[in-house]
DRENDO-1510 file (C-alpha; in Angstrom, 1 decimal, always signed):
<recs>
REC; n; res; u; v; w
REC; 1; UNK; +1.2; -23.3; +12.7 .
REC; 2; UNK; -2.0; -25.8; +12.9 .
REC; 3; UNK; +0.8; -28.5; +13.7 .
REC; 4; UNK; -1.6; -30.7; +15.8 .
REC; 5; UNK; -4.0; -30.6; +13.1 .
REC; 6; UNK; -1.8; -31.1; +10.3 .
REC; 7; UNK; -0.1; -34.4; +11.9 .
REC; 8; UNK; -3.7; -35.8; +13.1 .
REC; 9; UNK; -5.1; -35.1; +9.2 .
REC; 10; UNK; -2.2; -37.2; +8.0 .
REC; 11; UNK; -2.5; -39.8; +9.8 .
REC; 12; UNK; -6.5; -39.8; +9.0 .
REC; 13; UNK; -5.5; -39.7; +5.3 .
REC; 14; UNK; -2.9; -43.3; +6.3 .
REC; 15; UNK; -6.6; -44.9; +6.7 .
REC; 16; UNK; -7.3; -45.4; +2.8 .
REC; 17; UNK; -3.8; -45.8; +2.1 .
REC; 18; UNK; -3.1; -49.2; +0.0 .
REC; 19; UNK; -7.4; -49.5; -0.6 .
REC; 20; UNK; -7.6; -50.2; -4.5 .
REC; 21; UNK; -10.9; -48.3; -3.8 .
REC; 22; UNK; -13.5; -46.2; -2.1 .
REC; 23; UNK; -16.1; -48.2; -0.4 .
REC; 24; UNK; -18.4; -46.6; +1.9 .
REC; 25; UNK; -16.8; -48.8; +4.9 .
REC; 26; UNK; -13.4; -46.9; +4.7 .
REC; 27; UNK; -14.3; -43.9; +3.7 .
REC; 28; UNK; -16.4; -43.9; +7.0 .
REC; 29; UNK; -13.5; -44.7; +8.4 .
REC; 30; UNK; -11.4; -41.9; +7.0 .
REC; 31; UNK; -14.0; -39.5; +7.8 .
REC; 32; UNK; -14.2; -40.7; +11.5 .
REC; 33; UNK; -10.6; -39.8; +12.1 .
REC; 34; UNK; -10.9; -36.6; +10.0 .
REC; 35; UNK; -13.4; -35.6; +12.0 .
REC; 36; UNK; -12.0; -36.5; +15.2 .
REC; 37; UNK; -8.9; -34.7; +14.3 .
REC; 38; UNK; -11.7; -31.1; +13.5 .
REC; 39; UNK; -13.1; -31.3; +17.2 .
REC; 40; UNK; -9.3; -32.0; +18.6 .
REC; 41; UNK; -8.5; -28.9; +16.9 .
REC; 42; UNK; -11.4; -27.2; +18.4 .
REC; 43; UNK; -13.5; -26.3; +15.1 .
REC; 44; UNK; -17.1; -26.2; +15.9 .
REC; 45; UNK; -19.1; -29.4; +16.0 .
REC; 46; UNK; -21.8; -29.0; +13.7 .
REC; 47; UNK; -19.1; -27.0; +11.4 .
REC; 48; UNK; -16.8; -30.3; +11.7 .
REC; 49; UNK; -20.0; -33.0; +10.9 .
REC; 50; UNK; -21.3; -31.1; +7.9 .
REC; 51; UNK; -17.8; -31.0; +6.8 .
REC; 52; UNK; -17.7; -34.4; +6.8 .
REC; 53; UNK; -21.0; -35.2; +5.5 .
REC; 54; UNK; -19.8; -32.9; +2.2 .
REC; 55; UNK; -17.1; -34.9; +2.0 .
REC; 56; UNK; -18.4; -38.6; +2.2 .
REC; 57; UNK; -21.0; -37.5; -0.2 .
REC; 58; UNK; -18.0; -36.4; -2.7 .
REC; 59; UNK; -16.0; -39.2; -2.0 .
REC; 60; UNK; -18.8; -42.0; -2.7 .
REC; 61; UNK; -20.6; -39.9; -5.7 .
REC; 62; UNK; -17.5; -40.4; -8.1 .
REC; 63; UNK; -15.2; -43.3; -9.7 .
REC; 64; UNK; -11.7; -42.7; -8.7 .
REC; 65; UNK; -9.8; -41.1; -11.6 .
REC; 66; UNK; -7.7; -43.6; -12.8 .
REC; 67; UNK; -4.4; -41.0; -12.3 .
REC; 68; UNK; -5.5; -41.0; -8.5 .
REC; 69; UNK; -5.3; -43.4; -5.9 .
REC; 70; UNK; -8.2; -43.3; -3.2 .
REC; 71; UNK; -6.3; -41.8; -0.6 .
REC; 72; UNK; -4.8; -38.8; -3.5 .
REC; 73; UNK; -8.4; -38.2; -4.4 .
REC; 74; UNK; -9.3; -38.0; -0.7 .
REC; 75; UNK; -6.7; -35.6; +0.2 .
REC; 76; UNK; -8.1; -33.8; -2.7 .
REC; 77; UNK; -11.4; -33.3; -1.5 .
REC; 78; UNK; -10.6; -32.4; +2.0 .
REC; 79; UNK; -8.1; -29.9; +0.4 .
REC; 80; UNK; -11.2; -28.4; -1.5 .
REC; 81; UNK; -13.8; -28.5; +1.2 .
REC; 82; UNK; -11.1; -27.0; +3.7 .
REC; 83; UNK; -10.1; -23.8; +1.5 .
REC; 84; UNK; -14.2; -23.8; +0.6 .
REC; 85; UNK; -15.1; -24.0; +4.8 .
REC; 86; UNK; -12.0; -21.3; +5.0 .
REC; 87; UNK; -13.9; -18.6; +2.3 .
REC; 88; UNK; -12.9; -20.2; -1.0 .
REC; 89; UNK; -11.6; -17.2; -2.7 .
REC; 90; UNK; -9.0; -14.3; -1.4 .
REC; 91; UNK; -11.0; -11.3; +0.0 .
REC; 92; UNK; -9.7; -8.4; -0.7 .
REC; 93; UNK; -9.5; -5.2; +1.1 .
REC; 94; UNK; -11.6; -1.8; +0.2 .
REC; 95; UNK; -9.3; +1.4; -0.3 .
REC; 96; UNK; -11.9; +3.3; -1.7 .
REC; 97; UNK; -12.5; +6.9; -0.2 .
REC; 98; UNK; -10.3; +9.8; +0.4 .
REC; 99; UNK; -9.2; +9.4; +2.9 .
REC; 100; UNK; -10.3; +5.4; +3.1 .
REC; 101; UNK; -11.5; +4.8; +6.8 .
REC; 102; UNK; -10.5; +1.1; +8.3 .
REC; 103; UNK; -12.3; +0.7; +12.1 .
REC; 104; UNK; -10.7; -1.3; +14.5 .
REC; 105; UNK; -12.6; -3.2; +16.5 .
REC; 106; UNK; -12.2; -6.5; +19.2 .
REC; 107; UNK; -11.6; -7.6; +22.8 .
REC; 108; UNK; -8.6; -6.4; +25.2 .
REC; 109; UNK; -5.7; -8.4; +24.8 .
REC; 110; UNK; -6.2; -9.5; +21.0 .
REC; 111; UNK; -3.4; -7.9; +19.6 .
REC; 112; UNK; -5.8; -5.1; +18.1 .
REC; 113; UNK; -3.2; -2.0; +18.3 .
REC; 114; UNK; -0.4; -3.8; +17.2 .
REC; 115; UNK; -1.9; -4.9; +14.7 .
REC; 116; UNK; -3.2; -1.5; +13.8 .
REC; 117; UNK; +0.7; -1.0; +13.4 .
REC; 118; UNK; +1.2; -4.2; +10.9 .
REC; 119; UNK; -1.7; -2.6; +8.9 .
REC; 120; UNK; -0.2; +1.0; +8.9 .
REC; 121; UNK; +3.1; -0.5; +7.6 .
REC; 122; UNK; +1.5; -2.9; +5.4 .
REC; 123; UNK; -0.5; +0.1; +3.2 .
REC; 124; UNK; +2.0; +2.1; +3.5 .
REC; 125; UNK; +4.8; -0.8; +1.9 .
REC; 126; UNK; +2.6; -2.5; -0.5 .
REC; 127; UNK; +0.0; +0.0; -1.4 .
REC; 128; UNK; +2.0; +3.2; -1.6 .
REC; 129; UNK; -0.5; +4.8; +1.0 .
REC; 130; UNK; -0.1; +7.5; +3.7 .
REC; 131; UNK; -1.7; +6.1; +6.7 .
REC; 132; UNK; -2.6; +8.3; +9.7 .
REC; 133; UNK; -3.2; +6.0; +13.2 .
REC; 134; UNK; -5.7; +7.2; +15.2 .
REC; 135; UNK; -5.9; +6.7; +19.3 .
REC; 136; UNK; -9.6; +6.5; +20.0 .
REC; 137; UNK; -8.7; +4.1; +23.5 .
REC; 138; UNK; -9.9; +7.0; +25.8 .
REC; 139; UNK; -9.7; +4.7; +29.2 .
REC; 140; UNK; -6.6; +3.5; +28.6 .
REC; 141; UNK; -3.1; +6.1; +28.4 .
REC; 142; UNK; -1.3; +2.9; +28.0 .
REC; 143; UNK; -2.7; +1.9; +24.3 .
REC; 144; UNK; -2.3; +5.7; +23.2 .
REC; 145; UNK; +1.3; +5.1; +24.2 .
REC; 146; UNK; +1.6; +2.4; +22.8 .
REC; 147; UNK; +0.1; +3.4; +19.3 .
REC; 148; UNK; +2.5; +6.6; +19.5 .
REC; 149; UNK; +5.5; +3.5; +20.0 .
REC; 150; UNK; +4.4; +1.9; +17.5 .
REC; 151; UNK; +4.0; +4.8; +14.8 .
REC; 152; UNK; +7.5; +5.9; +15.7 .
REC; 153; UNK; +8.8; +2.8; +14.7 .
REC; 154; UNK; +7.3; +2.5; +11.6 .
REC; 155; UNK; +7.1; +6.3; +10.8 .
REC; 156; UNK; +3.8; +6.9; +10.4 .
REC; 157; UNK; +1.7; +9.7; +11.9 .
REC; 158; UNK; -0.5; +9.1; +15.0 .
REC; 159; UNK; -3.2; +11.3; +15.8 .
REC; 160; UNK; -4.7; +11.6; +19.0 .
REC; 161; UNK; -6.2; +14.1; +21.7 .
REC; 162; UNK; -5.3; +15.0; +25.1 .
REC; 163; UNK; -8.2; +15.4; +27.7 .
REC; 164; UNK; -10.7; +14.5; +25.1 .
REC; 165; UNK; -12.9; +11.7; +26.4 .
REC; 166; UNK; -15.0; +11.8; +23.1 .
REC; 167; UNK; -13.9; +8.8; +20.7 .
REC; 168; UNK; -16.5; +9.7; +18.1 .
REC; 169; UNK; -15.9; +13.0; +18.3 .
REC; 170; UNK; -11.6; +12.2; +18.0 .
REC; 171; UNK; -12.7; +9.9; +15.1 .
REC; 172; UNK; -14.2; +12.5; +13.2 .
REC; 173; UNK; -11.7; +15.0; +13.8 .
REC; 174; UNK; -8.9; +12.2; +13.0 .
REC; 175; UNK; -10.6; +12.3; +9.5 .
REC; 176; UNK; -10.8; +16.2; +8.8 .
REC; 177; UNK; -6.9; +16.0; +9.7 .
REC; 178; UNK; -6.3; +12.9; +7.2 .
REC; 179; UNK; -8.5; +15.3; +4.6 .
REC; 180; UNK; -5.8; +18.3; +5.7 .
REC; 181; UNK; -2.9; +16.9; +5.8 .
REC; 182; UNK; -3.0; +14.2; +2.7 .
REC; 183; UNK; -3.1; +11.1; +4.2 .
REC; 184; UNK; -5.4; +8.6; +2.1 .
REC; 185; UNK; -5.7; +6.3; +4.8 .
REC; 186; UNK; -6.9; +6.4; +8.2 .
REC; 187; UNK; -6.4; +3.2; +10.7 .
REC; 188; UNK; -9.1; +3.6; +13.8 .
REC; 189; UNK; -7.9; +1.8; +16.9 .
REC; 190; UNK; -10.7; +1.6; +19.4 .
REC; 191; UNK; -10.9; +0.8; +23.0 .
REC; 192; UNK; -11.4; -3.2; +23.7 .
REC; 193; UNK; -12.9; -4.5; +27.1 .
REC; 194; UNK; -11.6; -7.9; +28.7 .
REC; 195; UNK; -15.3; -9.1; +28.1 .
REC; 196; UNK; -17.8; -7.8; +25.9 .
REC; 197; UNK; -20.2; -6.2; +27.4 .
REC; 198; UNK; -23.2; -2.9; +26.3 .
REC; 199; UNK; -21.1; +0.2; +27.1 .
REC; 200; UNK; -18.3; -1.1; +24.2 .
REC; 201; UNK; -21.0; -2.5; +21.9 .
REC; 202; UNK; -22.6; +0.5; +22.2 .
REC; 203; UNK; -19.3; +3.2; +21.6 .
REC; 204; UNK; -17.8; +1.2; +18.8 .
REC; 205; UNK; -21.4; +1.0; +17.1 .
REC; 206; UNK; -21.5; +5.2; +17.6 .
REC; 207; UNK; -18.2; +5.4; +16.1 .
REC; 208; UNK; -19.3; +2.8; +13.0 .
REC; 209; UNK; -22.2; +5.3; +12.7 .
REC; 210; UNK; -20.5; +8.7; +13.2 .
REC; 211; UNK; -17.5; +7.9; +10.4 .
REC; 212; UNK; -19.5; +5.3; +7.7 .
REC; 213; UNK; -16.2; +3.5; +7.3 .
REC; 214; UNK; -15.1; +1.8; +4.8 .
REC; 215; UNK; -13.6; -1.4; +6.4 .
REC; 216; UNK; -14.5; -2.6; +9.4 .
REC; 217; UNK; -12.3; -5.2; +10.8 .
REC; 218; UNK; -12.8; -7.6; +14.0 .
REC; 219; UNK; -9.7; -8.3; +15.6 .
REC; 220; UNK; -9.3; -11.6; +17.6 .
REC; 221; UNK; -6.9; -13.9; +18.8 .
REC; 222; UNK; -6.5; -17.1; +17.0 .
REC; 223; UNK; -5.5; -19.0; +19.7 .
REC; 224; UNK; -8.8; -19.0; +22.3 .
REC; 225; UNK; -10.5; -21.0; +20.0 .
REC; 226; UNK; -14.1; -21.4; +19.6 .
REC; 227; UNK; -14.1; -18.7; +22.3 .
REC; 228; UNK; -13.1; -16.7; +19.2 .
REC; 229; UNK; -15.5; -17.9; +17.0 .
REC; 230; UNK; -18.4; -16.9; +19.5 .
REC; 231; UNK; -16.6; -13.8; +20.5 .
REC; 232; UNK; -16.6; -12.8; +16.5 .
REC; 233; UNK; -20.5; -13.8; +16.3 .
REC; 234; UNK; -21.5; -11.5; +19.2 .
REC; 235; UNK; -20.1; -8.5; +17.9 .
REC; 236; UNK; -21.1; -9.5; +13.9 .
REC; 237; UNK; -24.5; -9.3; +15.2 .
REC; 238; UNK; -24.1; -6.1; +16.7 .
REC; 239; UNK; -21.7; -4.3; +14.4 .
REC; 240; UNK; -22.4; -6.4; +11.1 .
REC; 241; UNK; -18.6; -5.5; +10.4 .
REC; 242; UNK; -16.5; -6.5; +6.7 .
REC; 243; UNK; -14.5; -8.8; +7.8 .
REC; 244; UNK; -12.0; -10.9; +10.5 .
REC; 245; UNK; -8.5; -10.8; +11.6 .
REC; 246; UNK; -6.6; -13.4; +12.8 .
REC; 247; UNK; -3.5; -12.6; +15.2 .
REC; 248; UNK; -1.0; -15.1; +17.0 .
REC; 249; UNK; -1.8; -17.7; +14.1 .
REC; 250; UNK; +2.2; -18.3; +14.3 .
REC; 251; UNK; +1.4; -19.8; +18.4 .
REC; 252; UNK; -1.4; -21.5; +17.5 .
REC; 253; UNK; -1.3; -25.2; +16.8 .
REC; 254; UNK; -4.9; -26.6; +16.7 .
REC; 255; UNK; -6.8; -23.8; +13.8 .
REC; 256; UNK; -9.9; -24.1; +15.1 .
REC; 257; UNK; -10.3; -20.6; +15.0 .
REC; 258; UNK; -9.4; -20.3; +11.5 .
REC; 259; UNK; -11.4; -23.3; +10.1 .
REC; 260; UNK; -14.9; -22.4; +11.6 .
REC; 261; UNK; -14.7; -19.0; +11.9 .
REC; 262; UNK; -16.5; -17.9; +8.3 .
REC; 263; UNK; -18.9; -20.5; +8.8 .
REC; 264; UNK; -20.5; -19.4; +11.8 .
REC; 265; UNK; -20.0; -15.6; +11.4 .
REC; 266; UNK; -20.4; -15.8; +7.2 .
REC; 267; UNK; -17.5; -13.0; +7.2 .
REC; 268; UNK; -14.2; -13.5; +5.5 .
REC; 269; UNK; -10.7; -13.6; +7.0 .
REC; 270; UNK; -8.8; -10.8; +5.4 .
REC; 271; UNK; -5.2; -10.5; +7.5 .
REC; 272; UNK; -3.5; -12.9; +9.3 .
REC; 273; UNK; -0.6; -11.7; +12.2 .
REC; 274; UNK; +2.1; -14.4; +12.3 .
REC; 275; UNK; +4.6; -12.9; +14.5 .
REC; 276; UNK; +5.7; -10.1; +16.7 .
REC; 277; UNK; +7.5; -8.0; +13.8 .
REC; 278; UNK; +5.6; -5.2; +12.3 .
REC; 279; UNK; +6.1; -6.7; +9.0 .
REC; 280; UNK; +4.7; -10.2; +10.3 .
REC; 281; UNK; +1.2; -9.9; +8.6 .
REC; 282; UNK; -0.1; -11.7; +6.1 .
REC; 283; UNK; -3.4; -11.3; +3.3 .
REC; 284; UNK; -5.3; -14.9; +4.2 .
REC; 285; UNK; -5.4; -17.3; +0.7 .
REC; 286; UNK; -8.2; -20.0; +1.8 .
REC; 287; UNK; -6.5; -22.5; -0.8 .
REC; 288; UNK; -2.6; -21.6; +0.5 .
REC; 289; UNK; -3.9; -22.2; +4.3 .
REC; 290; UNK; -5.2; -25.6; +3.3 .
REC; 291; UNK; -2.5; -26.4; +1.6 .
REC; 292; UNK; -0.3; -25.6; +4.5 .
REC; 293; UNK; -2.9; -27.6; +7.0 .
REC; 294; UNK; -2.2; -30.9; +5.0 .
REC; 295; UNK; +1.2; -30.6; +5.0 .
REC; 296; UNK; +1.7; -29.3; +0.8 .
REC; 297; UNK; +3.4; -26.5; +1.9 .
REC; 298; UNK; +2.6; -22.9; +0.5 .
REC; 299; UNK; +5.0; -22.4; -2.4 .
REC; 300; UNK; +3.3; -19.0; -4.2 .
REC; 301; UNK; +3.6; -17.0; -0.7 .
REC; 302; UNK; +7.5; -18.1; -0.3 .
REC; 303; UNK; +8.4; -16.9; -3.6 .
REC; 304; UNK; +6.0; -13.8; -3.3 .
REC; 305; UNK; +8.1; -13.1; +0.2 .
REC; 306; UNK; +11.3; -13.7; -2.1 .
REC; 307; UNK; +10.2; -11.8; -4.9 .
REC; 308; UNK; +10.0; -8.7; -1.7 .
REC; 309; UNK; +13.4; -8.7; -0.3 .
REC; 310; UNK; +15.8; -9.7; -3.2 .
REC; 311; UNK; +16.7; -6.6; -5.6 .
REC; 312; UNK; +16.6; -7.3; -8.8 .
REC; 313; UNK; +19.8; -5.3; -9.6 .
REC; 314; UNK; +21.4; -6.9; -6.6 .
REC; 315; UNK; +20.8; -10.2; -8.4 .
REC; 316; UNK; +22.5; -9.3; -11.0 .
REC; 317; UNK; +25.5; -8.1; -9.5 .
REC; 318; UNK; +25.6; -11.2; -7.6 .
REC; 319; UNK; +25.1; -13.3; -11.0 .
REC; 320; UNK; +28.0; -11.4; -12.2 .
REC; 321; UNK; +30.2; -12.5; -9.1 .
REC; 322; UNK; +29.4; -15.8; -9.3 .
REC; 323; UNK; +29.9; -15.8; -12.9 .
REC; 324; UNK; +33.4; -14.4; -12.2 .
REC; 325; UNK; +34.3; -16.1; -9.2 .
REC; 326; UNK; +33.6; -13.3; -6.8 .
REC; 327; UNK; +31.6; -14.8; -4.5 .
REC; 328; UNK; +32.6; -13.8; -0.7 .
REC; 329; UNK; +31.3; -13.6; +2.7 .
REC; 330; UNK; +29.7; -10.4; +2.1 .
REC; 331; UNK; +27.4; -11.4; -0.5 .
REC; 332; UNK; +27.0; -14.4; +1.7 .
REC; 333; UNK; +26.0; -12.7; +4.4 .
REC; 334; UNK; +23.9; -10.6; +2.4 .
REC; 335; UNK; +21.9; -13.0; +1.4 .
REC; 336; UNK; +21.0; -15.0; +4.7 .
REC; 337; UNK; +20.1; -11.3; +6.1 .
REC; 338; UNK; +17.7; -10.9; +3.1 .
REC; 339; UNK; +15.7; -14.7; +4.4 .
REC; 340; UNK; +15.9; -13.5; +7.5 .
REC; 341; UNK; +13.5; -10.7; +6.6 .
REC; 342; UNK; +11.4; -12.9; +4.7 .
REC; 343; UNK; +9.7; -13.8; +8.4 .
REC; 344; UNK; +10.2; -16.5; +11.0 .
REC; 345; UNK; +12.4; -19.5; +9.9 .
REC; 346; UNK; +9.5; -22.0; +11.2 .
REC; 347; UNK; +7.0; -20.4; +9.4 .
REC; 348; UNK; +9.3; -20.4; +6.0 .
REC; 349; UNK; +10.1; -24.2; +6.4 .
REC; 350; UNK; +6.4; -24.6; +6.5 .
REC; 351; UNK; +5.7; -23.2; +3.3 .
REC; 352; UNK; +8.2; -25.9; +2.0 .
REC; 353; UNK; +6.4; -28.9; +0.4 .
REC; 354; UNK; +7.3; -31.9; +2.6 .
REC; 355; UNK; +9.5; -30.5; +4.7 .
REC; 356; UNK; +7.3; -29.7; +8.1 .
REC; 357; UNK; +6.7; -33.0; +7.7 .
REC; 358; UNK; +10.6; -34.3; +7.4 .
REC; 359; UNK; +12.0; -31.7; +10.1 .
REC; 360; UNK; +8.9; -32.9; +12.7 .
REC; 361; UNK; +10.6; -32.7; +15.8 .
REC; 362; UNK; +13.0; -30.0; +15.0 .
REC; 363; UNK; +13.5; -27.1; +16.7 .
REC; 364; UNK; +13.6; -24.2; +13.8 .
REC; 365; UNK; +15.2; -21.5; +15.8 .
REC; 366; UNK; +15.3; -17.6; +14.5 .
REC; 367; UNK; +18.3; -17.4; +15.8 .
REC; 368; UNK; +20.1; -20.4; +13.8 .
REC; 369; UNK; +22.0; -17.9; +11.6 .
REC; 370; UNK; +23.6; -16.0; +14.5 .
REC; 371; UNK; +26.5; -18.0; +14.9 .
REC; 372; UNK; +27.1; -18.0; +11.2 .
REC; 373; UNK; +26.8; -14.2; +11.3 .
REC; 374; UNK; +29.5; -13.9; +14.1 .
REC; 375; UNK; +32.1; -16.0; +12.0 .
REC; 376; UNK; +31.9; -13.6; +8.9 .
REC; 377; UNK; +31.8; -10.4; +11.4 .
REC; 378; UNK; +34.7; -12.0; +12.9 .
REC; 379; UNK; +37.1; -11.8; +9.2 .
REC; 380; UNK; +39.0; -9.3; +8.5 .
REC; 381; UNK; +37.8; -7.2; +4.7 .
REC; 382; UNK; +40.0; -9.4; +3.0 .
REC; 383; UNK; +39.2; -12.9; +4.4 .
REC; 384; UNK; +35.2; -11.8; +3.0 .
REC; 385; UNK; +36.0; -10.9; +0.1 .
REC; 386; UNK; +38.3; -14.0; -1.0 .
REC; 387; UNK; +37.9; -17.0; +1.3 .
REC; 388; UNK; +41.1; -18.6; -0.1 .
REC; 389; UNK; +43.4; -16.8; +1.8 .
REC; 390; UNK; +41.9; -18.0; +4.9 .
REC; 391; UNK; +44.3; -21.0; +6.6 .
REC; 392; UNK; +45.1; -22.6; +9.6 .
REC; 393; UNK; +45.9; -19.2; +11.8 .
REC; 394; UNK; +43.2; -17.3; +10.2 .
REC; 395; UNK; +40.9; -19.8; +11.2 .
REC; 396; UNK; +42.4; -20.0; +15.2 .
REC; 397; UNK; +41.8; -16.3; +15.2 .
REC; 398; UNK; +38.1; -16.5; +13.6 .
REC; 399; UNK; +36.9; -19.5; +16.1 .
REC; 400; UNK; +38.5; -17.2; +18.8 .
REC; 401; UNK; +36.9; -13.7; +17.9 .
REC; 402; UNK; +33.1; -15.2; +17.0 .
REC; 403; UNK; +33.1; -17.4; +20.0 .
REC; 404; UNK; +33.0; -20.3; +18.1 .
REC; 405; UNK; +35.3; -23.5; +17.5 .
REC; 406; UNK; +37.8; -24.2; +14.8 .
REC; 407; UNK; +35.8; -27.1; +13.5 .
REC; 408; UNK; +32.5; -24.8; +13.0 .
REC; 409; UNK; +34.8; -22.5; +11.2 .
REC; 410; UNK; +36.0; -25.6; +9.1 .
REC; 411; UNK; +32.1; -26.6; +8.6 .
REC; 412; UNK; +31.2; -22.9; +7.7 .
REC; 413; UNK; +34.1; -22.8; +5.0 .
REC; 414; UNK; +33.0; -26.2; +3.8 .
REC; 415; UNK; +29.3; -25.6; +3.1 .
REC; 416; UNK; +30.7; -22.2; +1.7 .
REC; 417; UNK; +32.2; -23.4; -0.8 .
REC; 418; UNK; +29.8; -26.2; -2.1 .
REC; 419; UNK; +27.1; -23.7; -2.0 .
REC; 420; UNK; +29.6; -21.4; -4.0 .
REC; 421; UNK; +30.1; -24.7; -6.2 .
REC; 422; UNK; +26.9; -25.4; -7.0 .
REC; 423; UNK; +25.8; -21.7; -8.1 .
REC; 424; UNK; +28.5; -21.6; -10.5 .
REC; 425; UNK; +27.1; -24.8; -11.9 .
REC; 426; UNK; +23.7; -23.1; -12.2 .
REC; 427; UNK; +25.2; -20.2; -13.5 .
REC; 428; UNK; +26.6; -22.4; -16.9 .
REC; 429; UNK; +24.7; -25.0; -18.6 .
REC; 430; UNK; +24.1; -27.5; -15.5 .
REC; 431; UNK; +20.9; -25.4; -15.1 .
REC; 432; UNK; +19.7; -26.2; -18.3 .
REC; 433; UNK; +20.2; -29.7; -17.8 .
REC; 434; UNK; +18.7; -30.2; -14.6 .
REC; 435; UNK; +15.4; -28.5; -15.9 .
REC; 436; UNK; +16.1; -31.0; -19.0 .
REC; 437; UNK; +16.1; -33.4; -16.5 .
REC; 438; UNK; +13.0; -32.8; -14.5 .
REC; 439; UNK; +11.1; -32.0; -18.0 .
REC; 440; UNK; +11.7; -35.6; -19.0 .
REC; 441; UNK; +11.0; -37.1; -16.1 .
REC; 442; UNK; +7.1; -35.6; -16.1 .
</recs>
């Protein structure tokens, strides 16, 4: 995500590196490159010069604190000026009503319906709501199908009518059976055009009107770019809507789209899609996102992802294991399905401080666990539950029934039993005296 722009930011930031100062000349300098690196990423020209103009006027209007060195305090100001450009503060999502009404609205092709999905399962996981999706494509059969997939995966209810041709009309009714049939939320997934053009400026504005909604959300794809940011203006204009969603973020390695989009259209980005799974959505943090653009990683949403998946009584089962020596395969395996849940493995290693930067190059595959997975699967009950009793034959029989060599057996059991190691070391007072450690070393 935004790699392009993260690397050319860094190397912007190189510019001031080893200065004892600001001075006007290289913060020009700075600013040159920063703003270079804007346009490459295709964020809108005047968007990317007043950026920079904020941002030299910061820079030059202060002494440096005497903590930070010019290139820290630069970093600093870009990192407030981006999550300021980006909306500044979270912007949250109205659930008001009963039933509350969320409109759907963008071009073909954006990812609109699936992400009608993501929503669906998003309310329904961490808001404790009842959805109800409603098809109100009337020209294409293949998005009311698709809808219906989609709700049957997730298990929530999609609503739609055969031989009626009426959207507003199937909008309004969608509603009355939301009312009926207790669902407190009602996702509207309207028909999208490969252009925009009257006739679907004109429906989705008769729909706005019919229903009074209580969201109304533009749709687009993150990765066309300014053609987004115009494409998100046009139909602002027209259908003054609450605010903007982002999909294919986890493709797109420039952020143009991203960056400018609030300041042209003055609307907030509320949801962000990073992958194909219908859990891959994400509530867009302005401050997290620039933190993640320079490279500081996004620690709060990897622990909030954490804090999903791992049961707290599971935890302290597996405290109790370690504690006693338990420790197997099955917990082990447990736990990498539990990450793997937490979303795409690139997209976790980018919320790591420093480490998109150190793994640069590296091919962060979702698939990495897989041959790990097909070792375990491969022991018998016995060989999971205490790893000791696997030797030389076990291992021969492992390799051959996973597909896998002897020596990755060896290099599983190895890592296995360090990891194993050092958990049983946090478990009992080493803990303590690491944090003991890192507290006097502040």
């Amino acid at each position: 995500m935004f790699d392009n722009l993260s690397d050319k930011l860094d190397k912007a930031m190189h510019v001031l590196k080893g200065h004892g100062q600001i001075t006007e000349v290289n913060v020009a300098e700075t600013l040159k490159e920063v703003r270079r690196a804007l346009l490459d990423a295709d964020v809108n020209f005047k968007t990317a010069k007043e950026f920079t103009n904020t941002v030299k006027e910061k820079a030059l209007g202060q002494n440096v604190l005497t903590s930070l060195q010019p290139g820290q305090l630069m970093v600093k100001l870009v990192k407030d000026e981006l999550t300021k450009l980006m909306g500044g503060d979270t912007a949250g999502i109205d659930l008001s009503g009963s039933p509350s009404v969320i409109l759907m609205s963008g071009l073909q092709g954006s990812g609109k319906t699936t992400f009608s999905g993501k929503l669906a399962n998003y309310l329904k996981t961490k808001k404790t709501k009842k959805p109800l999706l409603v098809a109100c494509d009337v020209y294409r059969p293949a998005a009311i199908n698709q809808l219906h997939v989609v709700g049957e995966q997730i298990k929530v209810e999609v609503y739609s009518e055969e031989g009626n041709k009426n959207p507003v009309q199937i909008a309004q009714n969608a509603i009355a059976h939301a009312k009926q049939n207790g669902n407190n939320a009602v996702i509207i997934d309207t028909a999208g055009r490969l252009a925009i053009d009257e006739a679907m400026m004109t429906e989705i504005a008769d729909i706005h009107k019919a229903i009074q909604p209580n969201e109304t959300l533009f749709v687009v794809d993150a990765m066309t770019g300014q053609d987004a940011v115009n494409t998100a203006k046009t139909f602002n204009e027209r259908l003054n809507f609450d605010g903007v969603v982002l999909t294919k973020l986890d493709g797109d390695t420039r952020g143009g789209a991203a960056i400018s989009i609030k300041s042209v259209v003055n609307k907030p980005i509320k949801f962000i899609g990073t992958g194909e799974k219908m859990d891959a959505i994400d509530v867009f943090h302005p401050a997290r996102m620039a933190d993640r653009i320079l490279g500081m990683g996004d620690v709060v949403s990897l622990v909030e992802r954490a804090q999903e998946q791992f049961d707290e009584d599971e935890s302290r089962k597996l405290q109790k294991k370690i504690a006693k020596n338990q420790f197997g395969f099955d917990d082990f395996i447990k736990q990498i399905q539990q990450v793997k849940k937490m979303g795409s493995m690139k997209d976790l290693v980018g919320m790591i401080p420093g480490a998109g930067k150190a793994l640069k190059g590296v091919d962060i595959d979702d698939d990495a666990f897989n041959g790990i997975e097909a070792i375990i699967h491969s022991m018998t009950p016995e060989e999971r539950s205490t790893p000791s009793v696997i030797n030389g034959s076990r291992k021969k029989r492992i390799a051959k029934g996973s597909g896998t060599s002897v020596q990755e057996v060896n290099q599983l059991m190895k890592q296995f039993n360090q990891m194993s190691k050092m958990m049983k070391m946090m478990q009992g007072g080493g803990g303590k005296k690491m944090m003991q450690m890192m507290n006097n070393m502040r």
